[in-house]
PLY file of the C-alpha trace (Angstrom):
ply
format ascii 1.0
element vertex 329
property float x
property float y
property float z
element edge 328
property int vertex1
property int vertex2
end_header
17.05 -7.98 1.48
15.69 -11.13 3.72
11.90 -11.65 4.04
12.41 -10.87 7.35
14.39 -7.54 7.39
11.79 -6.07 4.33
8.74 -7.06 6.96
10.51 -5.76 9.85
11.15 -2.51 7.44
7.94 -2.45 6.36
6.14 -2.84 10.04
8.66 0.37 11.08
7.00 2.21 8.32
3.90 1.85 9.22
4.62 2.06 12.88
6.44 5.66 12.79
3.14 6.46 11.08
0.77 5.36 13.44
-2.63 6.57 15.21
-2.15 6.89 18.90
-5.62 4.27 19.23
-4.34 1.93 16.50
-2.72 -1.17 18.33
0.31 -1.81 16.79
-0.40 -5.72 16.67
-3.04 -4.85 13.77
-0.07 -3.08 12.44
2.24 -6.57 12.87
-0.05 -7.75 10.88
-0.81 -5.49 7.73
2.62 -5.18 7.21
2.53 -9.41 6.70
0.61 -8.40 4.21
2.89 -5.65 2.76
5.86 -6.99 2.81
6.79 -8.47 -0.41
5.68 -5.23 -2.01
7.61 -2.52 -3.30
4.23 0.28 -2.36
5.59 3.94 -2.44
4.09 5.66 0.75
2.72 2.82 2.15
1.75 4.25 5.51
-0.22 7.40 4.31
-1.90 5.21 1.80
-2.90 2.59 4.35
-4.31 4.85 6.81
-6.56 6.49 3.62
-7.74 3.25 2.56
-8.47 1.75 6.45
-10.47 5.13 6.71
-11.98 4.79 2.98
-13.18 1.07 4.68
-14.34 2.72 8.10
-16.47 5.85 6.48
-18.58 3.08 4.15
-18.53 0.50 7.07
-20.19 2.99 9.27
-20.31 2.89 13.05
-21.67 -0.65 13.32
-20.27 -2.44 10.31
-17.44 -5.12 10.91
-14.94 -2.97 9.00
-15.72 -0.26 11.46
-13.07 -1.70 13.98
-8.96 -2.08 13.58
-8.94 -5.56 11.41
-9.83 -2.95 8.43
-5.68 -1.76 8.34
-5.28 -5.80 7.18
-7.76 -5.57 4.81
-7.13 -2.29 3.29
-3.66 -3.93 3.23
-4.71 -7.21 1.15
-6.41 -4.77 -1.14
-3.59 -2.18 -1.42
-1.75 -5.47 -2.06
-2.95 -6.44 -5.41
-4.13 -2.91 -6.50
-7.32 -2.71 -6.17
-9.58 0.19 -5.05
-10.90 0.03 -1.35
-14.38 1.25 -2.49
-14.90 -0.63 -5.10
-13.64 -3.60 -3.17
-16.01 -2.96 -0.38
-19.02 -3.21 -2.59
-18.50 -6.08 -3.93
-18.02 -7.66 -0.48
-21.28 -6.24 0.23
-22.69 -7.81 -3.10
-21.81 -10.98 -1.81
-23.04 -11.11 1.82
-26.37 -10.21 -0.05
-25.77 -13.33 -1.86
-25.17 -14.67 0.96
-28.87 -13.77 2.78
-30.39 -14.48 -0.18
-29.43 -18.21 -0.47
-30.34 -18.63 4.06
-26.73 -18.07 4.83
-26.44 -18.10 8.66
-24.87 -14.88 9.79
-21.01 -14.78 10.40
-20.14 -11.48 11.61
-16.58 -11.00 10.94
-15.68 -14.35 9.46
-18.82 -13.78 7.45
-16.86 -10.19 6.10
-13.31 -12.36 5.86
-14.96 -14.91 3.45
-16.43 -12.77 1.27
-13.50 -10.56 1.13
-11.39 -14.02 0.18
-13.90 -14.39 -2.91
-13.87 -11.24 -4.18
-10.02 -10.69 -3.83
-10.12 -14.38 -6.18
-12.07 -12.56 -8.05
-9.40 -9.92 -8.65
-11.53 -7.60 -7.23
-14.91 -8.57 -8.89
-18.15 -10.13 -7.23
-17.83 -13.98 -7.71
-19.92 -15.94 -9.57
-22.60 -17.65 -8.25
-21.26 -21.02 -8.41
-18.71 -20.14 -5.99
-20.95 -18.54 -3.37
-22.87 -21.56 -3.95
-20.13 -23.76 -3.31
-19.40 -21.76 -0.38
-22.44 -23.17 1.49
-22.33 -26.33 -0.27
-18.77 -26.70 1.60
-19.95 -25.23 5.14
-22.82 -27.92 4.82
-20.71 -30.91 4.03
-18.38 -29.89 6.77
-21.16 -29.86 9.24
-22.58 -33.68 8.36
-19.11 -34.93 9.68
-19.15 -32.71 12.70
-22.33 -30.35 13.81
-20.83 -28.98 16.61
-17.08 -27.78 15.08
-18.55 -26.49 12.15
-19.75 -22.86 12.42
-19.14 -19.33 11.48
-15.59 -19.29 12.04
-15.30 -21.72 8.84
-16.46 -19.27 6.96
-13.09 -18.10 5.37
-11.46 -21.63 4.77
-14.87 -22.65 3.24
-14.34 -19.59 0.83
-11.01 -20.70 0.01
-12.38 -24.13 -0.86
-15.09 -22.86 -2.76
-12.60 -20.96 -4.75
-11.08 -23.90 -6.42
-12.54 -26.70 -8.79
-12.34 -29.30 -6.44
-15.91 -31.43 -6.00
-17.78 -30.78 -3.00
-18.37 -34.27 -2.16
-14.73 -35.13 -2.71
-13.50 -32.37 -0.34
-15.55 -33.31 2.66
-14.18 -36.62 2.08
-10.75 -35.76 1.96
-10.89 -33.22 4.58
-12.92 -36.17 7.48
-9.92 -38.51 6.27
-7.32 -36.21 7.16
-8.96 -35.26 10.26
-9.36 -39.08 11.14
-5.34 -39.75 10.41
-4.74 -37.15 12.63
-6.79 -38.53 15.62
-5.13 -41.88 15.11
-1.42 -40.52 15.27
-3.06 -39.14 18.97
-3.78 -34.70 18.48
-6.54 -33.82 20.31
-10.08 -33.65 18.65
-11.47 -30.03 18.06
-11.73 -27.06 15.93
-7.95 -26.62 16.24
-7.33 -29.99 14.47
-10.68 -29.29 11.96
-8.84 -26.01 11.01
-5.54 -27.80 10.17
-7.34 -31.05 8.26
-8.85 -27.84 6.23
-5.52 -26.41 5.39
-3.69 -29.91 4.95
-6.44 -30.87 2.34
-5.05 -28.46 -0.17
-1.52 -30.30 -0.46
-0.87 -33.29 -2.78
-0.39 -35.79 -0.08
-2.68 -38.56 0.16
-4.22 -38.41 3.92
-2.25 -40.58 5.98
0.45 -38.79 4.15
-1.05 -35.14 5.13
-0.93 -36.31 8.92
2.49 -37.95 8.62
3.41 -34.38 7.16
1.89 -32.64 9.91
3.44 -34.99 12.43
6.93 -34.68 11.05
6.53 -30.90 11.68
5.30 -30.73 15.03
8.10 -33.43 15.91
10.74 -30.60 14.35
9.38 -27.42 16.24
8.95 -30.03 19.40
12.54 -31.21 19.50
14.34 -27.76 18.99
12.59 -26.50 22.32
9.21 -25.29 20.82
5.99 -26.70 22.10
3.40 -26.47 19.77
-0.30 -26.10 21.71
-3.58 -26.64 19.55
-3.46 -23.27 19.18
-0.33 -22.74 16.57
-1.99 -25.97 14.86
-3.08 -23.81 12.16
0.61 -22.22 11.58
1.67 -25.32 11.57
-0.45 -27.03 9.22
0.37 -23.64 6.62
4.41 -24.52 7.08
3.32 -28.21 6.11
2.35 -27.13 2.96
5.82 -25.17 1.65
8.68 -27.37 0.27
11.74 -28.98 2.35
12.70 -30.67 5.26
10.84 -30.04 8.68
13.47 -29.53 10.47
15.04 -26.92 7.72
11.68 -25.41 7.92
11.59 -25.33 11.62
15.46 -24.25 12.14
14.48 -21.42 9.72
11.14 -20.19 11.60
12.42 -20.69 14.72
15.24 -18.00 13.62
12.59 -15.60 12.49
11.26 -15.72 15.77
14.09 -15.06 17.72
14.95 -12.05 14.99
11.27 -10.30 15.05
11.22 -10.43 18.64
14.72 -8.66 19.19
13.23 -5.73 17.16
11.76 -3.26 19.44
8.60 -2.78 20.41
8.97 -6.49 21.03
6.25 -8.75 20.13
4.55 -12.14 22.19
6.18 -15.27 21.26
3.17 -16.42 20.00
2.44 -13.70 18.13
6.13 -13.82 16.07
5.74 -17.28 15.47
2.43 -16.55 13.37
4.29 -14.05 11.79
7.41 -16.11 11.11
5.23 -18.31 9.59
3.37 -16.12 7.35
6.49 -15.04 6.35
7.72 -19.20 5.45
4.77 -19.00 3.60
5.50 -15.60 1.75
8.67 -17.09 0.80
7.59 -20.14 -1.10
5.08 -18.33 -2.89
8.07 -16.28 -4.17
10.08 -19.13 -5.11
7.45 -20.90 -6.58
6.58 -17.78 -9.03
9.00 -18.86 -11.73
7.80 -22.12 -12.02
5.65 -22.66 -14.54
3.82 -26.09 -14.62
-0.08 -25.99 -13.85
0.83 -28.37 -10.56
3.39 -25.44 -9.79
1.08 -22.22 -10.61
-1.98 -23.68 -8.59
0.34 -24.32 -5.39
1.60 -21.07 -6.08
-2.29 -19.35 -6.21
-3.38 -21.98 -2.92
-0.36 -20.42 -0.79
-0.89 -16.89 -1.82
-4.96 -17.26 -1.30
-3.76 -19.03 2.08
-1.57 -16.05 3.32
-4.60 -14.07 2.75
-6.65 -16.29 4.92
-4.27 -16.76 7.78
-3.26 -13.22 7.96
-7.33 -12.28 7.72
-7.79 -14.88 11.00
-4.64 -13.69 12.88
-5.93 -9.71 12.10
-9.32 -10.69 13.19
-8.58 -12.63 16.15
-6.29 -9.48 17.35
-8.89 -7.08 16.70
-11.20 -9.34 19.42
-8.33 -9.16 22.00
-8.49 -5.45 21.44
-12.46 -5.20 21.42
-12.72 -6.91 24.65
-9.41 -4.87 26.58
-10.86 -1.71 25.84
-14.58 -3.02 26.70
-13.43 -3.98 30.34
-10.90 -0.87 30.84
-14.05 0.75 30.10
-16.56 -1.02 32.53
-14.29 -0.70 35.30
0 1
1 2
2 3
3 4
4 5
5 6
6 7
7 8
8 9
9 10
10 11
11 12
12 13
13 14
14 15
15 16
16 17
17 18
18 19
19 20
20 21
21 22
22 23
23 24
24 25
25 26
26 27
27 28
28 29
29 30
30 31
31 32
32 33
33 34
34 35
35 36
36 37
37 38
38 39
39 40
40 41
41 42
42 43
43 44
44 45
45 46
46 47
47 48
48 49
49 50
50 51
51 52
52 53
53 54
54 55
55 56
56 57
57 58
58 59
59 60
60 61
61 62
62 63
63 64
64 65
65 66
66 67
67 68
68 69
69 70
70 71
71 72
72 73
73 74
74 75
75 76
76 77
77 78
78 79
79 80
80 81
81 82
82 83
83 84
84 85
85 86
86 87
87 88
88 89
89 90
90 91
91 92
92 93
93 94
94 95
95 96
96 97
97 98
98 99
99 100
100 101
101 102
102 103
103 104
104 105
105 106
106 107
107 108
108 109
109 110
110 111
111 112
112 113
113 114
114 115
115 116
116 117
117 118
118 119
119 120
120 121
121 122
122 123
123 124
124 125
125 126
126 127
127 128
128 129
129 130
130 131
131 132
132 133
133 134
134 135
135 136
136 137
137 138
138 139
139 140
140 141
141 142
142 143
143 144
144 145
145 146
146 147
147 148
148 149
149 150
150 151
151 152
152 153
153 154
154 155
155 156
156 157
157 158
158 159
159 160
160 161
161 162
162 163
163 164
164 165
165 166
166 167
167 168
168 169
169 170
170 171
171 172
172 173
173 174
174 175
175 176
176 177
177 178
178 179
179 180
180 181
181 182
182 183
183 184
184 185
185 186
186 187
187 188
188 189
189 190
190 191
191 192
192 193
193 194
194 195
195 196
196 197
197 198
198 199
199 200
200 201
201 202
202 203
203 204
204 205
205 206
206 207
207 208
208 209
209 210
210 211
211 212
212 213
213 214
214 215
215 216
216 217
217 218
218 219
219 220
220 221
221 222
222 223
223 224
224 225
225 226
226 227
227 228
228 229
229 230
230 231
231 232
232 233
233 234
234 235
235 236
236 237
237 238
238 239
239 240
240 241
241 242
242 243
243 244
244 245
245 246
246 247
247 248
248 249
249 250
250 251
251 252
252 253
253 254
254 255
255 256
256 257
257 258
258 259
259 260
260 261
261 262
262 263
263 264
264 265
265 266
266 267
267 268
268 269
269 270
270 271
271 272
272 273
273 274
274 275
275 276
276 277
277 278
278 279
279 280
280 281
281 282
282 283
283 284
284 285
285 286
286 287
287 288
288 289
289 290
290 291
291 292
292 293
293 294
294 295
295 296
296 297
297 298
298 299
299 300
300 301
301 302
302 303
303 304
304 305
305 306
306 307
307 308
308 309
309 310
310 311
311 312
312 313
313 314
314 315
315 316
316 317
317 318
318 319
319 320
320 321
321 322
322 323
323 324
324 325
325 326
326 327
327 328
């Protein structure tokens, strides 16, 4: 079955299944996460594990809102137990306080989620909470007002790997310099996508070239690409082929999820579509077997996570805020 047709499948699932008060966006999006695998009684078991999440969250913890159906879905994912999962993100934001940590609220959660999920489940070790602010603090030398909470999760995912601090600020500044020169707009967009474009091979004028060529691809088929699908963009930078193969082939996905009823925002498919791209080069990378290979293949699975965790989390906002001014009027 296409990557498509076994999300749209899987989204139906859960959809048929559904709370009355649970926007089916969130839904969209857990069943990104769900796709590629085969889970028996998916939908009854994600509902018990969001509510697992929501009972220990309580009424004012960050998991106590609908971005807790993705992340019961990343743990359901790689078979882990929502409990035991939860406590160990809570280990960590502890770790986090105790090293002067500036608070995060939900990107706070996401990036501790990201480590313990590397972590197959497990509280990290210190050196990669350590790393974690090491990262956030290199990142805000180069630019003091970008850098804030919402880094949070890409910092994680940075932190995760062996890479030197030092080296990664670098790399990431370079990359974000290339890509002012070739004319995108300063900003967090643009700081978000030098973040994701430092984890290819390219050298940095190559990263932006890369990023470029992609853009140029969506651009001439009909698709403008604002700031904010930079991020999508950047992730499709990093699978293998052509951009305008890639591009053909997303652009196809979009049209595809958004004849399937209930129809979704154009902007919503294409983060789907992508997340999808992505999903299907971390499938064809799985038989390859050279350490190059397996740690593309464990950067584009750990970067699904993160860009399904940011899509969930920025839905759950536009929900938060609907129902708080239905309510005040």
């Amino acid at each position: 079955m296409e990557t498509v047709d076994r999300y749209l499948a899987r989204f139906e699932e859960l959809r048929r299944k559904k709370r009355w008060s649970t926007d089916t966006n969130i839904l969209r999006f857990a069943a990104l996460a769900l796709a590629a695998n085969p889970i028996p009684d998916a939908a009854a078991r994600l509902e018990a594990a969001s509510e697992e999440l929501r009972a220990l969250a309580g009424w004012f913890g960050k998991l106590n809102s609908p971005i807790r159906y993705v992340v019961a879905a990343m743990i359901l994912r790689k078979g882990l137990r929502p409990g035991a999962v939860y406590d160990a993100v809570v280990e960590v934001q502890k770790e986090f306080r105790a090293r002067g940590y500036r608070r995060g609220g939900v990107s706070e959660v996401l990036a501790a989620l990201l480590l313990v999920l590397q972590s197959d489940g497990k509280p990290p070790k210190p050196v990669a909470v350590d790393r974690l602010g090491a990262v956030l603090a290199r990142w805000k030398q180069d630019h003091p007002f970008l850098t804030g909470h919402d880094d949070y999760p890409m910092a994680a995912l940075h932190a995760s790997r062996d890479d030197d601090v030092e080296s990664v600020g670098v790399r990431v500044e370079r990359i974000y310099r290339a890509l002012r020169a070739k004319r995108f707009p300063m900003g967090n967009a643009l700081q978000l996508a030098s973040h994701i474009l430092a984890l290819g091979t390219w050298d940095e004028n190559g990263a932006a070239a890369r990023f470029e060529d992609m853009q140029r691809a969506f651009r001439d088929r009909g698709c403008r690409i604002g700031s904010g699908l930079y991020d999508e963009v950047a992730l499709l930078a990093l699978t293998a082929g052509a951009p305008v193969a890639i591009a053909t082939r997303v652009l196809a996905d979009v049209e595809r999820l958004r004849s399937a009823k209930p129809r979704p925002a154009a902007s919503i498919a294409f983060s789907i579509a992508a997340g999808l791209a992505l999903s299907r080069e971390a499938e064809r990378r799985a038989d390859l077997a050279s350490p190059a290979d397996a740690a593309a293949l464990a950067a584009a699975k750990a970067l699904l996570d993160a860009q399904t965790a940011a899509m969930a989390a920025m839905a759950g906002a536009v929900v938060a805020t609907s129902a708080a001014t239905a309510a005040s009027r």
